[in-house]
Chimera marker file (.cmm) of the C-alpha trace (Angstrom):
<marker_set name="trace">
<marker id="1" x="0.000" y="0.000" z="0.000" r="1" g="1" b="0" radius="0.5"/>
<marker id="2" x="1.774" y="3.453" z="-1.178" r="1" g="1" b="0" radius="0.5"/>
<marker id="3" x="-0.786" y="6.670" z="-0.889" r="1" g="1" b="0" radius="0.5"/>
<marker id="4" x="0.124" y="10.164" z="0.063" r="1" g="1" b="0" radius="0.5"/>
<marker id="5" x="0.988" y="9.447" z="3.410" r="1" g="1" b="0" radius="0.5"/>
<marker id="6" x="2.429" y="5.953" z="3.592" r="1" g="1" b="0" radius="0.5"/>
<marker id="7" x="5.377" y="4.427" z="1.173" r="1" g="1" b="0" radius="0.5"/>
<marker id="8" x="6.842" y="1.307" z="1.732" r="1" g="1" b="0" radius="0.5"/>
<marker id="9" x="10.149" y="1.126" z="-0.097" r="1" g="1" b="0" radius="0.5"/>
<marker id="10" x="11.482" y="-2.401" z="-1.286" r="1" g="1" b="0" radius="0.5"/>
<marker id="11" x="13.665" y="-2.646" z="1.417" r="1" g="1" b="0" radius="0.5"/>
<marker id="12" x="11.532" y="-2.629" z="4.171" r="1" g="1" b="0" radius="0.5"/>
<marker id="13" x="11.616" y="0.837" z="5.432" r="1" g="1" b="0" radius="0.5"/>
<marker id="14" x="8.532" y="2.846" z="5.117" r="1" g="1" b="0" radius="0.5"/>
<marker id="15" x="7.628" y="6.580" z="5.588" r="1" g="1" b="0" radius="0.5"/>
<marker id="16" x="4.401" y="7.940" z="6.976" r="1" g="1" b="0" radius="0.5"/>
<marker id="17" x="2.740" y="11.401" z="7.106" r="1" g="1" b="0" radius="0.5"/>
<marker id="18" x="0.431" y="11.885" z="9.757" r="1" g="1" b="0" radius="0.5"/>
<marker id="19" x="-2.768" y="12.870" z="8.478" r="1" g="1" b="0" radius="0.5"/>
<marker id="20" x="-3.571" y="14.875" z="11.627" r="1" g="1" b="0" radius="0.5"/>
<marker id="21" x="-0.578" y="17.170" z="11.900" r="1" g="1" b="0" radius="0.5"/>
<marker id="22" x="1.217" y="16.528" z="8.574" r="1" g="1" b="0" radius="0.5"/>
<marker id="23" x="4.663" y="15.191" z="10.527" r="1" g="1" b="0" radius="0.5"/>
<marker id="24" x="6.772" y="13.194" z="8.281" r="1" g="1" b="0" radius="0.5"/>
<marker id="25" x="9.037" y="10.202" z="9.586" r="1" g="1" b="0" radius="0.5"/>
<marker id="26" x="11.054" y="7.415" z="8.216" r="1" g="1" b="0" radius="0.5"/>
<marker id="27" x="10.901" y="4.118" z="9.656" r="1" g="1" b="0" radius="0.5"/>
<marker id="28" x="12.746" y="0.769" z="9.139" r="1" g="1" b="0" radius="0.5"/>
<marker id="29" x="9.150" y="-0.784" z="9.075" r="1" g="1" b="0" radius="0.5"/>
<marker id="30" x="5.698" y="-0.818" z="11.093" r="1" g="1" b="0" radius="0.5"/>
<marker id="31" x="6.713" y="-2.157" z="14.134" r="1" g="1" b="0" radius="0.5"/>
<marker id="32" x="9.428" y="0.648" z="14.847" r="1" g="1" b="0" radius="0.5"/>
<marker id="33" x="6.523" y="2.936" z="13.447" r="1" g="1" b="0" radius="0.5"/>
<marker id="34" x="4.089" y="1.613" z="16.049" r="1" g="1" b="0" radius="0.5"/>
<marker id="35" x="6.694" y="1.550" z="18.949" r="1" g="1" b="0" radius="0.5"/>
<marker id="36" x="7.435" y="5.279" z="18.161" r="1" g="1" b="0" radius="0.5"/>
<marker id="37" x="3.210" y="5.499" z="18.757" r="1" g="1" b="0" radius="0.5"/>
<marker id="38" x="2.391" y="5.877" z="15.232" r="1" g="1" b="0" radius="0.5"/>
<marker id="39" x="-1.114" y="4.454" z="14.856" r="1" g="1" b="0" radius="0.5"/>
<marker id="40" x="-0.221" y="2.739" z="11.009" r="1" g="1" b="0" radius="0.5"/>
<marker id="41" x="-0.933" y="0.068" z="8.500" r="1" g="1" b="0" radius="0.5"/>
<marker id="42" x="-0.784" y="-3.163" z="10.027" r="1" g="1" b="0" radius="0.5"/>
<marker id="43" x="-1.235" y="-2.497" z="13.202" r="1" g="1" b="0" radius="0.5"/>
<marker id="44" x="-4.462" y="-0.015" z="12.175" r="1" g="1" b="0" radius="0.5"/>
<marker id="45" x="-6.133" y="0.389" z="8.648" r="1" g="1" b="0" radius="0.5"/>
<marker id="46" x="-7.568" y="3.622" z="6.963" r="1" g="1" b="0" radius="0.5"/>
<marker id="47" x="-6.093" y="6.160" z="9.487" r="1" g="1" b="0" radius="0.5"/>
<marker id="48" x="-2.136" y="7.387" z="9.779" r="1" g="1" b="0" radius="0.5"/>
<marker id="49" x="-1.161" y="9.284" z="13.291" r="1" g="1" b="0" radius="0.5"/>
<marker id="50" x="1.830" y="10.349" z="14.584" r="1" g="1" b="0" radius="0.5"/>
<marker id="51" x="2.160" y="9.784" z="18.718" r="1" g="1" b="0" radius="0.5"/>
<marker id="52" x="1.686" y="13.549" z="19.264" r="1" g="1" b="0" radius="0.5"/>
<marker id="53" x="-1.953" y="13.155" z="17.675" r="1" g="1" b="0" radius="0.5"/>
<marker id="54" x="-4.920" y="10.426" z="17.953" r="1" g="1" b="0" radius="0.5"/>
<marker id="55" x="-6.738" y="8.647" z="15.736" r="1" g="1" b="0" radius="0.5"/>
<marker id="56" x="-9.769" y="8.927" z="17.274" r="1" g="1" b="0" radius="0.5"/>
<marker id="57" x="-9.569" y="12.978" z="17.509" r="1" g="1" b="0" radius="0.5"/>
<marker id="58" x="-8.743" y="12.574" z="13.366" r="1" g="1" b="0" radius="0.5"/>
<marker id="59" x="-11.802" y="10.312" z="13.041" r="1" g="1" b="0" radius="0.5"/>
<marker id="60" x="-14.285" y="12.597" z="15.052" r="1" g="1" b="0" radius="0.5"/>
<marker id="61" x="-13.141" y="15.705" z="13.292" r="1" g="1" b="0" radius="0.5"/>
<marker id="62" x="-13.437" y="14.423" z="10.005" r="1" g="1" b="0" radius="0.5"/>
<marker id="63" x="-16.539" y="12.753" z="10.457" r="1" g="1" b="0" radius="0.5"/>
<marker id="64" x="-19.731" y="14.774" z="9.372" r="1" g="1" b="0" radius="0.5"/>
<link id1="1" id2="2" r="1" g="1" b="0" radius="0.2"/>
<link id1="2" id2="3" r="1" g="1" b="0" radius="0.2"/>
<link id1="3" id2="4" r="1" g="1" b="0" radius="0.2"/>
<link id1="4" id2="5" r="1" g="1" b="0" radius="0.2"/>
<link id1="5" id2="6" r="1" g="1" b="0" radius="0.2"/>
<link id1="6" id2="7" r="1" g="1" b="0" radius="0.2"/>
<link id1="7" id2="8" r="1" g="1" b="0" radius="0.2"/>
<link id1="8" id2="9" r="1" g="1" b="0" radius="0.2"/>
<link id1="9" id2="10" r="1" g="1" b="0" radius="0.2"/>
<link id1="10" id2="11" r="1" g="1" b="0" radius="0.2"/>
<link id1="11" id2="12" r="1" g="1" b="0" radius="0.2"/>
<link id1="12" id2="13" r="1" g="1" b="0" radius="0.2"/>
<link id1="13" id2="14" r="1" g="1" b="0" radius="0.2"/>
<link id1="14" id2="15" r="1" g="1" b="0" radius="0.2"/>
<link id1="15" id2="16" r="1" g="1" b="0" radius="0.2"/>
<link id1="16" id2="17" r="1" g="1" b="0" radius="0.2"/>
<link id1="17" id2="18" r="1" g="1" b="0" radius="0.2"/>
<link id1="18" id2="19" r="1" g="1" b="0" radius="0.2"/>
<link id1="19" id2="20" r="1" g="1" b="0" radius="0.2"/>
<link id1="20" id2="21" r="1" g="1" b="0" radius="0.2"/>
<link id1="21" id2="22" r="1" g="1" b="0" radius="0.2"/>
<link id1="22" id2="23" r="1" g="1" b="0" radius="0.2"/>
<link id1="23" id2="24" r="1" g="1" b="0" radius="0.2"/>
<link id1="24" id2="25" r="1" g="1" b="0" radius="0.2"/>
<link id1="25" id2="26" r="1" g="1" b="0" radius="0.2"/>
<link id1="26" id2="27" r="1" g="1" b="0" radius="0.2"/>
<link id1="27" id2="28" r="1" g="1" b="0" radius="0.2"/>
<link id1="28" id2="29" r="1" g="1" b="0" radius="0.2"/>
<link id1="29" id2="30" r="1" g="1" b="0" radius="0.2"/>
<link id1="30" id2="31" r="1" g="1" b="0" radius="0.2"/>
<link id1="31" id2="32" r="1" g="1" b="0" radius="0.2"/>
<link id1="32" id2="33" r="1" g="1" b="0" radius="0.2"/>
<link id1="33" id2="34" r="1" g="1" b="0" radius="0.2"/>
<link id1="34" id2="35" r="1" g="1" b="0" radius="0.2"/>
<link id1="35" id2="36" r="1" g="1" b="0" radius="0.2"/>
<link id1="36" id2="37" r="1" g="1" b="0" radius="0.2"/>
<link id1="37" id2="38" r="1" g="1" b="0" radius="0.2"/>
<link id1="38" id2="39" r="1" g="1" b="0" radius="0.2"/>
<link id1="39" id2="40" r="1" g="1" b="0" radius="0.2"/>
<link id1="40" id2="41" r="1" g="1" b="0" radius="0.2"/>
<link id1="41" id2="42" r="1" g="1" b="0" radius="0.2"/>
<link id1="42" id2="43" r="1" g="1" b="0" radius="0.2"/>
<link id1="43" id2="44" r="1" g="1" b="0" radius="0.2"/>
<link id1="44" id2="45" r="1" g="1" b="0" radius="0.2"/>
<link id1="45" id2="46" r="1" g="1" b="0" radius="0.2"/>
<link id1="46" id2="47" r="1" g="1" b="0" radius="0.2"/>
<link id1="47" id2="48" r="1" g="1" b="0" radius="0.2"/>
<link id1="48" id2="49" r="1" g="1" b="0" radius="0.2"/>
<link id1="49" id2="50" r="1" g="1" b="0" radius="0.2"/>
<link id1="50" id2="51" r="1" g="1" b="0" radius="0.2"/>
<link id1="51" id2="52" r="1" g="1" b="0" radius="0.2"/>
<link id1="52" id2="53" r="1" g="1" b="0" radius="0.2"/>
<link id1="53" id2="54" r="1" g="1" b="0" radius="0.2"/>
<link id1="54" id2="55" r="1" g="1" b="0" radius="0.2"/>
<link id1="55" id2="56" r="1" g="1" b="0" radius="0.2"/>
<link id1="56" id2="57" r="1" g="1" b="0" radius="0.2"/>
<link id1="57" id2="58" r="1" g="1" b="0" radius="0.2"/>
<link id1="58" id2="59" r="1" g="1" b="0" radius="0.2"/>
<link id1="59" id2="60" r="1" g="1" b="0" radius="0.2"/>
<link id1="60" id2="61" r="1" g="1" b="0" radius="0.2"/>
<link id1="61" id2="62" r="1" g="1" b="0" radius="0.2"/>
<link id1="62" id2="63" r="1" g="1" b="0" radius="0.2"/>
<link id1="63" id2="64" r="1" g="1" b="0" radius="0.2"/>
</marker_set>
């Protein structure tokens, strides 16, 4: 899965954008991602967060 604010590179490493905020990060994969507090594909679908914002504040707002 590539979109605007996850790319996984052939290597393993991915980068995500958090679609709260708009931080950017590189990662060697998910689980470093999710350790960090990232809320990210696998670990959650459909919504990308950084550990300064929540998914569920994202979801709310968004939601109409």
């Amino acid at each position: 899965m590539n979109n605007n604010f996850y790319t996984k590179f052939s290597n393993g490493k991915i980068i995500l954008i958090c679609m709260n905020c708009g931080k950017k990060e590189e990662f060697d994969d998910e689980k470093e991602a999710f350790d960090e507090g990232w809320d990210c594909p696998s670990f959650f679908t459909q919504v990308i967060t950084c550990g300064d914002c929540s998914s569920a504040d994202f979801l709310f707002k968004n939601k109409k």
